[in-house]
N, C-alpha and C positions, 0 to 999 in steps of 0.2 A: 238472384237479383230481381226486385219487380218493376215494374216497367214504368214508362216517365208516365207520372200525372198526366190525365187527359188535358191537353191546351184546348183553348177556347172555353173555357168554364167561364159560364156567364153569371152572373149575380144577377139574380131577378126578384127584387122583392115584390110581392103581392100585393102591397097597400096600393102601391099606384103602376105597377105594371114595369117601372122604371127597368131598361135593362143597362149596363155595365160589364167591362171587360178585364179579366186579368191572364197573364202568361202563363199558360201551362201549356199541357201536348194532345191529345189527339181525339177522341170522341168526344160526341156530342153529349154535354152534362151540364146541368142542369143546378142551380141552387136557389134556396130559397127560406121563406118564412112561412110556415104553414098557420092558417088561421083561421077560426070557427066561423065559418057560416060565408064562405067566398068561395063561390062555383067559379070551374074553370076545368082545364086539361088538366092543369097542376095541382088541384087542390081536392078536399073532401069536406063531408061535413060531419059533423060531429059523433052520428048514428055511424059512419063508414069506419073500416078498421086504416089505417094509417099508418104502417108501423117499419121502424129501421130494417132493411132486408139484412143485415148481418143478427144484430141483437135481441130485434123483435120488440126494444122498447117504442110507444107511442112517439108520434115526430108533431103532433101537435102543439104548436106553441112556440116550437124550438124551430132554429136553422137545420134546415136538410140539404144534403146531393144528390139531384135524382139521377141514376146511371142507368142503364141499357138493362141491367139487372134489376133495378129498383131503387126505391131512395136508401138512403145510407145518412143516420148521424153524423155530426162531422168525424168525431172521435174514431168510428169504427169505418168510417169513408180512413182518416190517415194512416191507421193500423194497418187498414189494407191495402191501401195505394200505394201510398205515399215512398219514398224513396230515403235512407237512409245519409246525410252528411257524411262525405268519406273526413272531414276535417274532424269536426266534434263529433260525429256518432249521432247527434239526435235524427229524428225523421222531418225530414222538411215537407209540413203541413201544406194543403190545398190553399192557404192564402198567403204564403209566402213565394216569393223571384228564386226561382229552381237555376241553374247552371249548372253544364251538363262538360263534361269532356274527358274522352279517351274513356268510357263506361267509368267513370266517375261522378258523385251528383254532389253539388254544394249548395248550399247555403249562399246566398248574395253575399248575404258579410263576411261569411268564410272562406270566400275564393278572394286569397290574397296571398301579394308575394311574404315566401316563407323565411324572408332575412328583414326585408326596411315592414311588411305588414300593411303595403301599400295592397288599398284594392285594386283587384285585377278585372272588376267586370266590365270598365270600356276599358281596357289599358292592353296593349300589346303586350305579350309575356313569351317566358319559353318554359319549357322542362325539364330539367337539370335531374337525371338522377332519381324521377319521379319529384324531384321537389321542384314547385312551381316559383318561377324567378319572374320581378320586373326587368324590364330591357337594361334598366342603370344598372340594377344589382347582379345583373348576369353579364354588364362588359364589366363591370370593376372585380370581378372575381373570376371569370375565364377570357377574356378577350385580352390581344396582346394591343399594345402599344406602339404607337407610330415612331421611328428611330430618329426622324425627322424634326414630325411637328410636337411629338410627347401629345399628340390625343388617343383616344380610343379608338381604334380600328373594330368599330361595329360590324356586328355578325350579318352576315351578308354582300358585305361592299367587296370593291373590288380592291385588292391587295397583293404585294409582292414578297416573296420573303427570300432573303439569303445569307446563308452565315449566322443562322441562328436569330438573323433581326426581319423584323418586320415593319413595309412600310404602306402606309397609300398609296394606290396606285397614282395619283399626283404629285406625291413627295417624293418620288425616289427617281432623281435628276441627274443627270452629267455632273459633273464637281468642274466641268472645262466650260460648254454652253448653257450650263442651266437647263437645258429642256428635257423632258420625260422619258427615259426610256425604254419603260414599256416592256415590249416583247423582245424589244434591239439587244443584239449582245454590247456588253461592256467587259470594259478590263475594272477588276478590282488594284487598288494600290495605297495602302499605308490607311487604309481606312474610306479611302474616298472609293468612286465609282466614275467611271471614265467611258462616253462613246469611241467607239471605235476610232471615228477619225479624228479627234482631242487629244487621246491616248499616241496615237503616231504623230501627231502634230506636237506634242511634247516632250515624248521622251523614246520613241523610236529614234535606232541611227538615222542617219541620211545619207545618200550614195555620195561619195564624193566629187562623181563624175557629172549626176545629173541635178543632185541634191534634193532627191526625193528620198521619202521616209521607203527604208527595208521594213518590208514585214513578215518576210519570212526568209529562208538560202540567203547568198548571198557570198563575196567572197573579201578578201584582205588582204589587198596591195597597199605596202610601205602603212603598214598600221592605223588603216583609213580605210571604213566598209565601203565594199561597191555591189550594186547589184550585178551579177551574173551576166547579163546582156550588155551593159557599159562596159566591162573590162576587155575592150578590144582592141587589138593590133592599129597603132597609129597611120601604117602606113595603107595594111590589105584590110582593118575593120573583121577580121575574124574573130570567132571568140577567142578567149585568151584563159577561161577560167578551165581549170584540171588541164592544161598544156606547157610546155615547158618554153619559156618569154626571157626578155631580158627589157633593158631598159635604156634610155638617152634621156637628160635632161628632163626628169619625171613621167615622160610620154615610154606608156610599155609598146613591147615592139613584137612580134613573134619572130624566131630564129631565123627564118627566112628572109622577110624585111631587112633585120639589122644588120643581115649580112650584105645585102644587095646596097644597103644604103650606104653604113657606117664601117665595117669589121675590112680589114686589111686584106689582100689577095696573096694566095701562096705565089713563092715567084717559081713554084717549078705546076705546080696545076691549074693554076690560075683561080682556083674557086676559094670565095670567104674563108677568113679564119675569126671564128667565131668564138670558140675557147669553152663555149657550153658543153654540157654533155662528159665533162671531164677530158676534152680536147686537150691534149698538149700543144705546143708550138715552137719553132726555133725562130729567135731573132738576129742579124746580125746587122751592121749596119742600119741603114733603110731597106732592107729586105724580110720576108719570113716565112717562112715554112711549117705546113703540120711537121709533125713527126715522121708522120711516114712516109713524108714525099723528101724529107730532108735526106742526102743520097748522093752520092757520089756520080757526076754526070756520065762518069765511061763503065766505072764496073759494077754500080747500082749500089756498092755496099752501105749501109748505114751508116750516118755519120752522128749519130744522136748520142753526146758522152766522148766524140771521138776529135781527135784533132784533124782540121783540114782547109785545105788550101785555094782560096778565094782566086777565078781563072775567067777574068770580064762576067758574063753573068751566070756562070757555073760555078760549082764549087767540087771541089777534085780533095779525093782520100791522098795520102799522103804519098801511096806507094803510086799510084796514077801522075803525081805533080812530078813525083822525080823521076817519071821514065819518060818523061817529054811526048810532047806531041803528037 
């Protein structure tokens, strides 16, 4: 690969000294018209030899380049210099607009995008593949689409993607506030996108005790969520959830309470009869007994199944009533 044409290549023509600038790269060179009989740095006279340092023909008359090595025809100045078009091949001559990128050399006119043939020498571009794209032709052919607005989501901006969709980072809103959000988690549903607290504010249960949204545990008295911390004992307010409860008039109670409050007294122990726990009980009259306290007042035997005999506030086995007193 030879290396970039010397920038700063001045055009000097000799008639009047005029000097002029065109784009190239890097040492100092020199052009010009050579002409018989004008002393100077630059010039000779006609007796002097004058000749191309490459080919050795006469430079009188003609345009030269003088370089560091000598002057140079133009022809054998491009041969040598000059930088080959990676587009069309040809050699881009010392009075042509060079463009350079990624060790590539073009042509002005040939550095253009490689689909619309739009020139690229003030245009932002990218590189696709080795093939050089305009910014339009590189989002219509790689760049996704906004899920929202249906624009291009340009390479570089800021953007969100989920589910295979993509959106601007502006357009991908709450479907409940409208507002952005961003880095915030949301809940996905049925298409839409939901902040967090939209989403509980919608379609999360609500406790039925406090009527705030559950969003996570939680438990299920009479087919109606509570949170864990609400479901507590009416009377003592302990918790109630994983314990075994009962209930009055929709208010849950724990076994203790209902007894002390609501549940009947044995008439031979005196304590609750509750019935939870797979408690049995005897009833008679307005009286009742667990099971196990149900009993014969003189000879303790069980009366549970058994017939017997009601004696003021005892109750007596059969064989005890007929032996008297």
């Amino acid at each position: 690969m030879r290396g970039l044409l010397p920038a700063l290549l001045h055009l000097l023509y000799l008639s009047g000294l005029g000097v002029s600038y065109t784009r190239k790269a890097n040492s100092k060179v020199w052009t010009g018209y050579s002409l018989p009989g004008l002393q100077g740095s630059l010039t000779a006279t006609m007796s002097e030899a004058f000749d191309c340092a490459k080919c050795s023909e006469s430079l009188y008359g003609r345009k030269y380049i003088q370089t560091d090595d000598g002057p140079y025809c133009v022809p054998c100045y491009d041969n040598t210099f000059a930088n080959t078009c990676a587009e069309c091949q040809q050699l881009i001559g010392h009075d042509s607009r060079e463009l350079f990128y990624e060790d590539r050399h073009f042509h002005e006119g040939c550095f253009r995008c490689c689909r619309c043939q739009r020139s690229l020498a003030d245009e932002p571009f990218t590189c696709q593949d080795s093939e050089l794209l305009c910014n339009d032709c590189y989002c219509s052919a790689f760049s996704s689409q906004c899920s929202a607005c249906g624009e291009t989501v340009m390479p570089g901006s800021r953007k969100l993607e989920y589910g295979g969709q993509t959106w601007h980072e502006h357009c991908f809103l709450c479907s409940g506030c409208e507002q952005p959000l961003g880095s915030r988690s949301f809940v996905p549903d049925k298409g839409a996108h939901y902040c967090v607290p939209c989403y509980e504010n919608k379609f999360a249960p609500r406790c039925a005790r406090c009527s705030k949204t559950l969003t996570q545990g939680g438990v299920t008295y009479r087919d109606q969520p509570w949170h864990r911390e609400c479901l507590v004992c009416t009377g003592c307010q302990t918790p109630l959830a994983g314990q075994q409860f009962t209930s009055r008039e929709d208010d849950p109670y724990c076994v203790t309470c209902f007894g002390e409050l609501f549940a009947p007294k044995c008439s031979s122990c005196k304590r609750p009869i509750t019935g939870l726990g797979g408690g049995k009980y005897v009833s008679f009259e307005d009286r009742h007994w667990h099971h196990s306290c149900f009993s014969c007042a003189r000879c303790s035997t069980s009366l549970v199944g058994q017939g017997f005999v009601p004696d003021g506030d005892q109750v007596l086995c059969q064989g005890c009533s007929q032996a008297g007193p």
